[in-house]
Structure formats: structure tokens, C-alpha cells
N, C-alpha and C positions, 0 to 999 in steps of 0.2 A: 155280829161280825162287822169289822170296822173296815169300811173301804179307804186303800190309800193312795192319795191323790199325789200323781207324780209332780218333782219338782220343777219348775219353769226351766226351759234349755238354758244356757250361758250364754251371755250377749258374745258374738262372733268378735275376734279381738279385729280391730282395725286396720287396714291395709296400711303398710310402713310407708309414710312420708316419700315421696321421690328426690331424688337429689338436686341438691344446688345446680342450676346450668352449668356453674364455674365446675363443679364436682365430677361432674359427668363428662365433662371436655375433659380434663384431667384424666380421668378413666380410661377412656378413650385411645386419649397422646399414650399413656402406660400400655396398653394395652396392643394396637393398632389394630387393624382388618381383624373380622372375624377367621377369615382362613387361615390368617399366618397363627404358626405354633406361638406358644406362650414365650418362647426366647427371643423370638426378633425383635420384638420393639424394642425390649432394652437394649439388645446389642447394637440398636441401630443406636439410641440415645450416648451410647458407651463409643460407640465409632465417631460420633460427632462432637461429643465433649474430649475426649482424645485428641479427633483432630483440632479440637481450639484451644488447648494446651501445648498441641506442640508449635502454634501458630503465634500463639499471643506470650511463651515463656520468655521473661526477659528481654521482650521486644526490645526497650529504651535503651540494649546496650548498644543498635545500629546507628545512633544518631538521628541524624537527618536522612543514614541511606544513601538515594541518590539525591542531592542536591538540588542537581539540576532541576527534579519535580517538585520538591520540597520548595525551593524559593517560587517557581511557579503557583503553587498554591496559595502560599504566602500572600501571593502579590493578589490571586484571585480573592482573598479573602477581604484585602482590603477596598481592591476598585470592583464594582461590578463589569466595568469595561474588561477588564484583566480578565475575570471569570469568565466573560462571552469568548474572548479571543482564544484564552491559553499561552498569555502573555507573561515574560519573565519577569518583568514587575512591574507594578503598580503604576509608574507614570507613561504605560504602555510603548515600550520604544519597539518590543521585540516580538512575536513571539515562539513559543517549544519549535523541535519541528513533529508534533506531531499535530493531531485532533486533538482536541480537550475532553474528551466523555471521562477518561479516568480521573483528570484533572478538578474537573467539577463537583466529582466526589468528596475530594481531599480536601477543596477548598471550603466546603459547605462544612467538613467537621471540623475545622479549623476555624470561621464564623462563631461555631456550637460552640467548643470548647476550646478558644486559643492555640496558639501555634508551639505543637510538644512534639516530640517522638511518637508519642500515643498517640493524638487525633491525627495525625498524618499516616501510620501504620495502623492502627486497628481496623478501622476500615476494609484493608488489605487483609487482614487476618479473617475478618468476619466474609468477607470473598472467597474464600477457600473452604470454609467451615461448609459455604452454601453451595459452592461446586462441587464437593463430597456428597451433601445432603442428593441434589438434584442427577448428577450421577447414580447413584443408589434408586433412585426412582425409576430410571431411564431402564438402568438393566431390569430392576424389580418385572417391568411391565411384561418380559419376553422371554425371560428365563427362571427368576422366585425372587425370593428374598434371600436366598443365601450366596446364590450368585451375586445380586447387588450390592450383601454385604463384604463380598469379595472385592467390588470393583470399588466401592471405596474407597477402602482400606487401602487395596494398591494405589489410587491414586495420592492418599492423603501421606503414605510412604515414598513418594516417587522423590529424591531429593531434591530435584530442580523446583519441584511444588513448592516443597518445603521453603525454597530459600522466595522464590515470586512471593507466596502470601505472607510474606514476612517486612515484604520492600515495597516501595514505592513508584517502581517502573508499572508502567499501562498494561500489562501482560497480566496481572493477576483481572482486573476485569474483561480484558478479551477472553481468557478460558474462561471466567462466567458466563458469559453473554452466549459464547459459543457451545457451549454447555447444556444450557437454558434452551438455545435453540436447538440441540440435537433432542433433547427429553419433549418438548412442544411438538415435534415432527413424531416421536414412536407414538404420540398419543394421538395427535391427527391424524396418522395413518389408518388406526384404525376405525374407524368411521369414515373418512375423507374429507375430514371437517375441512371448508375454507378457510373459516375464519380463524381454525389454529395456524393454518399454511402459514396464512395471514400474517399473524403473531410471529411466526420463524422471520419471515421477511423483515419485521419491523425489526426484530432480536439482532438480526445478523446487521443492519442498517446502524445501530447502534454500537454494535462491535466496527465495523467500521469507521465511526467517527472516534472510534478507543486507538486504531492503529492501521486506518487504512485499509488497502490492499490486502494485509494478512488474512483479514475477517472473509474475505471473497474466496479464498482456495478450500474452502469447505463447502462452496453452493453447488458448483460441478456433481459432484457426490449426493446431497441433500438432492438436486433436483434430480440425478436418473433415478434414484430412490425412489421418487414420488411416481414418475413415471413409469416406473416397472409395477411397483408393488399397491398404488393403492387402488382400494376395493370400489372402482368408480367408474365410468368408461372413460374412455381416453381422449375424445372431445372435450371433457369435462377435465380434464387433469393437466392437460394443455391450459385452456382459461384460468384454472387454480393456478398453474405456474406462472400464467401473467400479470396474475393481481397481487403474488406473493412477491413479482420483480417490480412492479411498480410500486408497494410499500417498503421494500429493501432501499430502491431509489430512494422516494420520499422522503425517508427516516433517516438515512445518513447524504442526503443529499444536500438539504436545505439549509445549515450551517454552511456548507462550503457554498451555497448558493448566494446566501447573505454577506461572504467576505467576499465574494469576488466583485458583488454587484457595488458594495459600498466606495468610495474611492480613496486611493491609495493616502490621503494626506488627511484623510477622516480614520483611519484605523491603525496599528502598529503593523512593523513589516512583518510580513509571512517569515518565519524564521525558519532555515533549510532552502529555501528557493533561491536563486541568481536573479527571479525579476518581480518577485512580491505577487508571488502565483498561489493560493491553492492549488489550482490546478498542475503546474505543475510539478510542486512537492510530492500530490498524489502520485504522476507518473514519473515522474525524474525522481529524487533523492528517496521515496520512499517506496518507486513504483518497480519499473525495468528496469532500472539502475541497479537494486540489490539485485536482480538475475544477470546483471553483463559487465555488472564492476564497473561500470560508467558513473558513478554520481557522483556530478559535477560538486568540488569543494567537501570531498569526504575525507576521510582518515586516510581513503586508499585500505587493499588488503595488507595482510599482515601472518605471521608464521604459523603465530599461536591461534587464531581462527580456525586449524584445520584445512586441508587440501580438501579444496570441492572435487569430488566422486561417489559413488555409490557407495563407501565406505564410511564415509566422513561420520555417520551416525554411531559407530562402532568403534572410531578412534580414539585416541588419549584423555583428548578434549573434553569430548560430549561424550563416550560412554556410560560414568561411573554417572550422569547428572541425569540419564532419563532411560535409556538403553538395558537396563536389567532383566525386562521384560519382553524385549523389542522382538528377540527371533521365535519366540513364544508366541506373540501374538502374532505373528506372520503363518505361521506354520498351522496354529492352530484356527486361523482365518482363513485358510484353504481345506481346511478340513472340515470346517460347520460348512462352506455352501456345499463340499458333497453331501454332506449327513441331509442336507435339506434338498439337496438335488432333485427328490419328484414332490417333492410339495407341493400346494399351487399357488400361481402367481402372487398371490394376496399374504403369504407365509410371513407372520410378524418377523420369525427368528429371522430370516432369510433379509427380512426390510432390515433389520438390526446389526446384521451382519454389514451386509452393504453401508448402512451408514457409519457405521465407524469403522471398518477399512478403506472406503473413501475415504475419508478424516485422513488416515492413516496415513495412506499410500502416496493422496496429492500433495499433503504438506511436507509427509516426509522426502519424497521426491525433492520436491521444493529445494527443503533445508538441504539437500546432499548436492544437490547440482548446482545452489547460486552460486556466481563468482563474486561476488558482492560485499558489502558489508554481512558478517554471519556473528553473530554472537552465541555461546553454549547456553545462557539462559532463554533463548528463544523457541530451544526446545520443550519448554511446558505447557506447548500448543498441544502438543503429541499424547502429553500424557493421558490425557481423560479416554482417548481411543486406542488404547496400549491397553489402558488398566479394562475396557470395555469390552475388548476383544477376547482379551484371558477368561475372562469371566462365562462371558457369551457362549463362548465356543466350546470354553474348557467343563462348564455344565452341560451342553451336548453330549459330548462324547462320555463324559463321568456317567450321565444315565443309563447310555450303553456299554457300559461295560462289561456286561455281560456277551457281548459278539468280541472274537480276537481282534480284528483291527482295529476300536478305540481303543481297547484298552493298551495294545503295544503302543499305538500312536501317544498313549497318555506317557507311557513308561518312556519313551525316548524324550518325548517332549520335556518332562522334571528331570532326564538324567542331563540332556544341554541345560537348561536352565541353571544346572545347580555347576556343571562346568563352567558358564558363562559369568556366572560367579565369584566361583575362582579364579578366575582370569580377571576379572576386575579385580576382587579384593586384594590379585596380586600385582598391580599397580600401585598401591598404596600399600606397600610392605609392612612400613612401620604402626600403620592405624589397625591397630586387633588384630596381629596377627593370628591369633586362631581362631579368630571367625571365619576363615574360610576353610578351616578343616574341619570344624562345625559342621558347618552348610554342607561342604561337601559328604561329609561324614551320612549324616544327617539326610541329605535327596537323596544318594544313592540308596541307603534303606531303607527308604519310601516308598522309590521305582523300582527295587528288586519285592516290597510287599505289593505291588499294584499289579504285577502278574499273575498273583493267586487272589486278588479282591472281591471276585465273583464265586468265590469260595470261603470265604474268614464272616466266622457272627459279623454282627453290627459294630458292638462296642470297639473289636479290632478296627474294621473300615473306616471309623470314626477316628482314630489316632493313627490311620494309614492318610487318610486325608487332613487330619490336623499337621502330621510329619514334613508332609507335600508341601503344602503352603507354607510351612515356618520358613522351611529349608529355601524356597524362593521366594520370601519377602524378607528374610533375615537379613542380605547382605543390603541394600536399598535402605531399610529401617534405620541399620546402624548409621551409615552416609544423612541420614536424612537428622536423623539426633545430632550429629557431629554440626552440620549444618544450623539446626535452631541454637544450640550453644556457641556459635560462632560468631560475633559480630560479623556484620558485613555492611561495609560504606562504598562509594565510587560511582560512577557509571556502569561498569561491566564486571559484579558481579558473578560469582561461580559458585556451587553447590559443592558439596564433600571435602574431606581430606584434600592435599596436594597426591599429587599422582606422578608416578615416571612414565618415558614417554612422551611427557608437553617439554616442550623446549623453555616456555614461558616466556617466549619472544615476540607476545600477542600481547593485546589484549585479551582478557579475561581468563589468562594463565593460573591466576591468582585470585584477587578479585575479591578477597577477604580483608579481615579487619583493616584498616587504613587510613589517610587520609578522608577528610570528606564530611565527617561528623563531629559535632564540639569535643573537645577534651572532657577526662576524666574531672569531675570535678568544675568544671565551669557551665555556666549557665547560659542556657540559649531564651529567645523571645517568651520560650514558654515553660521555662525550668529548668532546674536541672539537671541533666543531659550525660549519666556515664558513659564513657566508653574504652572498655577495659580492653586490654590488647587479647589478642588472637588466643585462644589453649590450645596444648600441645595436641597437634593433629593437623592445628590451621594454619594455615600461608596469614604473615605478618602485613605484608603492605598488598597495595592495586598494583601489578605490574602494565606500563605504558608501554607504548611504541617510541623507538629513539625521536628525538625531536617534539614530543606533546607538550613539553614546555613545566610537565611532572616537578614540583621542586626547584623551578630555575630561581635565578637570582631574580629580588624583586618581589616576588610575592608567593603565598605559601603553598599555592594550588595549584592548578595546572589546566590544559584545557580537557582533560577527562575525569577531573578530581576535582574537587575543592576542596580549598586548606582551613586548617583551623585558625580562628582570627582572633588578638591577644585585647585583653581589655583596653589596654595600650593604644593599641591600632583603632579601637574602636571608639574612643573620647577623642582621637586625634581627626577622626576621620566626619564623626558628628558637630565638632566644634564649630563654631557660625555657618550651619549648612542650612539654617532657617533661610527661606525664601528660593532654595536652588529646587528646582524638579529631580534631580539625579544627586545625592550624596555623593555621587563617586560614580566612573565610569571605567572599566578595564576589558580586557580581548578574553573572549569567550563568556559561553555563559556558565559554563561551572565556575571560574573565576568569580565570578560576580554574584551566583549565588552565594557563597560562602560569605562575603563582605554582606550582602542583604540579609541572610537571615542573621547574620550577628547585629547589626546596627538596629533591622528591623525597616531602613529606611528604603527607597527605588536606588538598585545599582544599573545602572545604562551596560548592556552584554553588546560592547561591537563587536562584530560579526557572526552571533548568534553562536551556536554550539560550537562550534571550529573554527571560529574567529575569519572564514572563508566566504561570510556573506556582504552584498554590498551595502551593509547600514548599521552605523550611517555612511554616507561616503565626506570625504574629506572635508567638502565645502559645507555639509551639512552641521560636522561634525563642529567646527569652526564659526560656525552662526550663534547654535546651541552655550558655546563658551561666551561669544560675544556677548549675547542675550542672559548672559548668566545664570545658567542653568545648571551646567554642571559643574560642581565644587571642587572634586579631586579627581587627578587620573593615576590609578594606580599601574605602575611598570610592569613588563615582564614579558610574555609571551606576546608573539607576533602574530599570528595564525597559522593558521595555512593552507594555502592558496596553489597548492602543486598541481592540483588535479583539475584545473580549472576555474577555479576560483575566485572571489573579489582577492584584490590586496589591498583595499580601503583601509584594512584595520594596520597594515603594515608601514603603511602612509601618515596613518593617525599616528599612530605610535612615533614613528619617527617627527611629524612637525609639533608635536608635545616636547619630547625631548629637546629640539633646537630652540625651545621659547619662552619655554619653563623650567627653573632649576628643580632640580629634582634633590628630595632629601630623605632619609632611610627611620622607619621609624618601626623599633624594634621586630626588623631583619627586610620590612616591606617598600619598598621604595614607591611614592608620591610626589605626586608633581600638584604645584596647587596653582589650580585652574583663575582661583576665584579675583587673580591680579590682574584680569583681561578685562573685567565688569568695572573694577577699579580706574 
């Protein structure tokens, strides 16, 4: 008998190699938190490259946008002085009237990569991309992920978004920074972290040096916020709230600390001020002035801005540009702090609520009551706590829907929405007209399936709530598409279609394709530069106020535009300008943008945006020629000076005229300076 010897076991096969670091972060990004279901992360990826698609298509056909920040840039790119100020150009005579925080942005990708359409707007696009992203997190934290992918999405639909991350006005980084700092506050609430406090203060400090005063009508709000709701004693929340107001200080204080302290003949002028003030541009032109329509050397009101009252948000104007969502998010913000009513004090939802119906409520107040300067795109403050509220609130009550009063509360709330709708899309008659029988079509049997939804399977309530939301984000969406396919140049910009109803006897009536940006086919500093006219749907030119100087004889621009400048003009205008600080000097600074970024050289802006400010003044102006500095002054616009304001530039103008002949060069009228140095 043969004994038999078992075979030796199998070497165990080896544990699989772990992943590349790179592989695993990748994983991860795909993937996101372990709680969330396997669809969010994409949809979150899918929501983000959406919105930088609709951000970044065909950017180049805006031109330069607005000018007025585009030559600032410009100027910042080349002087570092200019960069610190937020000076109009390069040989610093002027500067914005705002802060520089957006300005320094533009100017540093302009440094990177030359002066184009694209490094002055992407940026801007890439701002919007990251106010969706950071939105999305904020609601994420206090409602899920689908909520946040809610409040997204209506943000990155909202048109007046659409048209800010597209441009170059300081409004697409103030809704970041303000953004940034609402999402920094839901997370430090819950712990009662200082040092996130902290970070809101710094956040908001730097939105402030982006536009001022605006950045401050959100801290009211932020701070009962802290004090009601975070989980800390109240001794302790008190202290938190004073080290968050002395980095708010801090942060946007020490810029304006540095121009005021430096002296007047060591910097350029404060441009917007009557006495070479930060300080008081902060409180006058940019402060209490827009609440009482006092700002000294402004535009003055105007038709087309809308009648300050509680309606103003709902009008002609600004409806169609932020308002889609507006009574939605009202209605449904008094219905989450009932649902949350006995919570306790420390209730994230409840802290979430309050912080973006403050947002809401103070700024929208604001925008409805100032007598002021008001412009329609200044409503994309709004938007991020419009789209936060719908979300917020409107996942509350969608959980309960199972009790009668949300779910009615749901059903009326999408049956206005998809009314309110129709009512806009019926402002604009001729842009789709049957998307509003869509929509309407469309909510109504949503809100007639969302009375039985605590009864219908899954996969019904799934396409009852896909119905919902189509149905009110449909009519916004299309406005918002219409808007990226639109050029848009000028100062005062407008989002969607033309609408009836605006008189168009404003500013910002219009506000589409226009002057302002180089022609189709001609090349700016940094390439070039199409700019194809308006599609049918968009307002063709910027509409001015009578008297802006829009068009006049003399020169192409105006003082809320700047005109397109002919190669012509610009060989004539650079020839022997070696040795001068200023190529050219003319009234306003849109004016003057337009001539700098085509030459590329310092154009001297008297009287700063509205040609209303005192610099330079006469004798100053008069020294500058002596010293031969300035080589040409281009004719046209006088200022204006009605509401208070220098008549420096009106004076200039006039002892140019009586000293120098003046000669037309293809349609622009110059006077050549350079015979006084002679």
C-alpha cells in the first residue's frame, strides 16, 4: 500500500498593487462623499462644465465689454502704480470710481497673457463657474446634494448671471466673494469656528474693496445669523462678532488707508470724488448718494432705471434679468422658518434660511427703495440667495409632502411660478413665443400631479418633480441662452431679449450689442477682436440719456460708451507722440478708453467717468500742455456738471478750442496740442 503525499498548497496570489495617488484623487473627484448616491458627482461635474460653456461660448464677440474696465486693466498691466490705484491709465492721472479688487484681477491675466477679449473676460467666466461650484456646497451642507444641485443650476440660469460672468464690470467678483462668504459662515456655524467667522470678515472686506458699500448690506443678516443660531454661548458670540468686524475693517480698510494717507500730488486723482477723497467716494458717489439721488456730478436719474418702490424688482426693467424666481423664493422663505419653527436654536436649516433671506430681503430692499443711480444688472447680487432659498425651503416642504399644507403650499407655489412666467415671457412677444405656453402648459401639470404625489410610485414622482423644475427654469434658461449669444459692449449692459414696457429712455434699456468694442474684423492690442451685430431677439445699439454726448460730433464714443477707433485715427494720433506722457487727452473716461486700448498708449480721462470731476482743473490742465505732455486733445463731449459738479472739463474744452485749430480726421475731431511745447 502506497501512501500519498498531498500536494504543497498554491502560493496565495498577491495583494493588487494600490493606486497611483493621482488615480485615487481622480476616483474620488468621480466619485464624491461616500453618502451621496452614485449620480451626484457627475451631475455636479455636468452642472459646472455647463455652466463654463455657457460662460466662456463666444466670449470674443463682447469686445472689450465695458471699456471703461478694460482700459483700466490695461493701464494696470502696464504700470504697477496703475495696478495699486485702479488708475485709467498708465501715466496715472485718474482713477475708476470704484476699489480695484476686480481690477487686479483682470490686470494680472492681462500681464499673463496680453491684452484680448479673453484674458480680460475669462477670468470673469471662471468667477461664475466657482460661484455655482461654492453655492452648490453651501445648500449641499443643510439640505443634500440635490437640493444644491438645484440651487446651482438656478443660479447659473438666472440671466443677469449669465450676462455679469460674461463682462467685465466688478459685480461678477463681488457675487464670488459674497458667496464664498455666505458658504464659510454655514460651515462655521456649525462648530462656531472663529477662525471661519474670521475668514467671512476677511471675505466680505475684500468684497468691499470690489464695490464698496454694496458688499456691507449682507453683514446685518450674516451677523443676527451668528447670533441667534450658533452653537456657543453668547458672551462667546459677541467676541466672535468683534474679531470678525475688525478683519472685515482690516481687510478692506487698509487700501483706502494707504490712498488717503499718501498725498494728493504723489498719487492720481480719486476718480468719482469733488475733492480727491476715498473717503468720500466711499460715502458720497458710491455711499448715501445712490439711497437719496444726491451724487454729486452723476448721470442724475433717468426713466429707463425703473421708479424706486417696492415694485421696482418686478418691473419691465429688471424682471425678465433676475425675478423669475423672486415671489418663489419669498413665499417659500416664510414657509421653511415655520416648518422649522420648534427646532432649536442651533437648527442649521433654520441658520440657512436666515442667511439668505437676509441676503434677500436687505439688498433687495435696497435695490427697490434707492433714488439713486440703479442699474438692471446690479441685480446679480440677488441672485445666489433667490436660487438658495428655492432650494432650501423648497426641499423642506418636498419632504413633507406627505402632510396637506406643504404639499398645497408646493402646488400653488409652481402654479405662480409658471404664471409669473408667462407674464414675463409675455413681455417679450416676439422671442419664443411658445415657450410660454410650454411652461405654462407644462407647471400647470406638475402642480395639478403634486396634489396626488404622496400617492404615485417613485418613477411618477420622479418626472412630477423633473416637470416642476423644467417648467420653472425653462423660461430664465432661454433669456439666459439668448443673453450668451448676444454681444454685449457699454457701460450699462442688460440681460435677455428687448421687452415692452421699458420706455428705453434709460440707461440700460438696451444695453446690447453696440458701440464700445473694436469692429468686426479689426484688431485690438491683443488680436483680433469680432464683433458681429446683435441676433434677432437682441436690441442693436446701448441706449443713452439725452445729452451723454453718445455719437456726437467729434468723436466716436460718448461718455457711457466708447466708440470704435479707425486705424486712421490711430497712425494719426501715435505719430511724434514719443516723449509726451499722455497720447491724447479727451472728457470722460469711456471716451478715452476707446482711444487707449486702440493705440495701446496713456489717454488722460478729464473729468473721470462723467467728465464732472475737478481733474485736472484748468490751470493744471494748461501747465501739462506747456510741459508738453499732452500731444492731442480729442473734441466732443463737455461733461456734465448739472448735479453739482466740476465744469473743469467744460472750461478745458473750451480754451483748447480758442488756441488750437482743430482738424477732422476720418469723422474725429483733434486739436494738436503739441504746438504749445513748440
Amino acid at each position: 500500500m502506497t501512501a500519498t503525499v498531498p500536494a504543497p498548497p498554491a502560493p496565495a496570489a498577491p495583494p493588487p498593487a494600490p493606486a497611483p495617488p493621482r488615480t485615487r484623487r481622480a476616483a474620488r473627484l468621480l466619485r464624491g462623499p461616500a453618502a451621496d448616491p452614485r449620480w451626484v458627482r457627475p451631475a455636479l461635474l455636468g452642472l459646472l462644465a455647463g455652466t463654463g460653456v455657457l460662460h466662456l461660448w463666444d466670449l470674443s464677440a463682447s469686445g472689450w465689454a465695458n471699456a471703461f474696465y478694460a482700459a483700466a486693466a490695461q493701464a494696470g498691466s502696464q504700470s504697477w502704480e496703475a495696478f495699486f490705484y485702479g488708475s485709467s491709465d498708465a501715466a496715472n492721472s485718474i482713477t475708476v470710481d470704484k476699489p480695484p479688487a476686480s481690477l487686479w484681477v483682470m490686470a494680472l491675466s492681462v500681464r499673463l497673457f496680453g491684452l484680448s477679449s479673453w484674458s480680460l473676460l475669462v477670468p470673469q467666466a471662471l468667477m461664475g463657474v466657482a460661484t455655482v461650484g461654492l453655492l452648490y456646497l453651501a445648500v449641499r451642507r443643510v439640505a443634500g446634494p440635490g437640493p444644491g444641485l438645484l440651487a446651482g443650476a438656478a443660479l447659473a440660469l438666472t440671466p443677469v448671471a449669465t450676462l455679469v460672468f460674461r463682462f467685465d464690470n466688478p459685480d461678477a467678483l463681488l457675487v464670488l466673494l459674497m458667496t464664498a462668504a455666505a458658504y464659510v459662515l454655514t460651515r462655521s456655524l456649525e462648530r462656531a469656528s472663529t477662525r471661519g467667522l474670521v475668514a467671512v470678515g476677511v471675505l466680505l472686506g475684500f468684497a468691499f474693496l470690489t464695490k464698496t458699500l454694496q458688499a456691507v448690506l449682507v453683514v446685518p443678516g450674516f451677523a443676527l445669523v451668528w447670533l441667534v443660531c450658533a452653537p456657543t454661548p453668547l458672551r462667546r458670540r459677541l467676541l466672535q462678532l468683534l474679531a470678525a468686524g475688525a478683519a472685515m475693517v482690516v481687510a478692506g480698510g487698509w487700501w483706502v488707508a494707504v490712498v488717503e494717507l499718501v498725498p494728493a500730488a504723489s498719487r492720481p486723482y480719486v476718480g468719482g470724488s469733488q475733492t480727491n477723497s476715498v473717503w468720500e467716494l466711499i460715502w458720497g458717489y458710491n455711499g448715501l448718494g445712490r439711497l437719496t439721488g444726491e451724487e454729486i456730478g452723476s448721470v442724475g436719474a433717468a426713466p429707463g432705471w425703473g421708479d424706486a418702490g417696492i415694485t421696482r424688482l418686478f418691473g419691465a426693467a429688471v424682471g425678465g434679468q433676475v425675478a423669475w424666481l423672486l415671489p418663489a423664493a419669498l413665499v417659500l422663505l416664510v414657509a421653511g422658518l415655520v416648518a422649522v419653527g420648534r427646532a432649536p436654536r442651533t437648527d442649521p436649516t433654520r441658520a440657512a434660511l436666515l442667511t439668505w433671506g437676509t441676503w434677500l430681503g436687505v439688498t433687495g430692499l435696497t435695490f427697490s427703495l434707492m433714488a439713486g443711480i440703479f442699474h438692471e444688472y446690479y441685480t446679480v447680487a440677488l441672485a445666489p440667495a433667490i436660487a438658495a432659498l428655492v432650494a432650501i425651503a423648497g426641499a423642506l416642504l418636498w419632504r413633507r409632502r406627505g402632510q396637506a399644507w406643504p404639499r398645497l403650499l408646493l402646488v400653488l407655489v409652481l402654479t405662480g411660478t409658471v404664471l409669473w412666467a408667462w407674464v414675463l415671457l409675455g413681455r417679450s412677444a416676439e422671442f419664443l413665443p411658445w415657450l410660454r405656453w410650454v411652461v405654462l402648459v407644462l407647471g400647470l401639470a406638475a402642480a395639478a400631479a403634486l396634489l396626488a404625489v404622496h400617492r404615485l410610485r417613485r418613477a411618477v414622482v420622479v418626472l412630477v418633480l423633473a416637470a416642476g423644475i423644467l417648467a420653472g427654469l425653462g423660461g430664465p434658461a432661454a433669456y439666459a441662452l439668448q443673453t450668451a449669444a448676444t454681444p454685449h459692449t457699454g457701460a450699462i449692459p442688460t440681460a435677455g431679449p428687448a421687452v415692452s414696457g421699458d420706455d428705453g429712455s434709460g440707461p440700460g434699456a438696451a444695453g446690447q450689442a453696440g458701440p464700445g468694442g473694436p469692429p468686426a474684423g479689426t484688431a485690438g492690442p491683443g488680436g483680433a477682436l469680432p464683433g458681429p451685430a446683435a441676433p434677432p431677439g437682441g436690441n442693436a445699439t446701448t441706449v443713452v440719456p439725452p445729452g451723454s454726448g453718445n455719437g456726437a460730433p467729434g468723436g466716436p464714443g460718448g461718455l457711457l460708451d466708447a466708440g470704435d477707433v479707425s486705424d486712421e485715427v490711430v497712425a494719426a494720433l501715435t505719430e511724434d507722440a514719443a516723449g509726451s506722457t499722455w497720447v491724447a487727452a479727451t472728457v470722460g473716461s469711456n471716451n478715452a478708453a476707446g482711444f487707449q486700448l486702440a493705440t495701446g498708449l496713456p489717454v488722460m480721462a478729464v473729468g473721470g467717468f462723467t467728465g464732472s470731476d475737478p481733474s485736472p482743473t484748468l490751470e493744471q490742465f494748461q501747465q501739462y500742455v506747456a510741459d508738453g505732455e499732452i500731444r492731442w486733445f480729442i473734441g466732443g463731449d463737455t461733461g456734465m456738471a448739472g448735479d453739482g459738479g466740476s465744469t473743469a472739463s467744460a472750461e478745458i474744452t473750451a480754451w483748447v478750442a480758442e488756441n488750437f485749430p482743430a482738424r477732422t480726421v476720418d469723422g474725429v475731431t483733434v486739436h494738436d496740442l503739441g504746438e504749445a511745447a513748440a
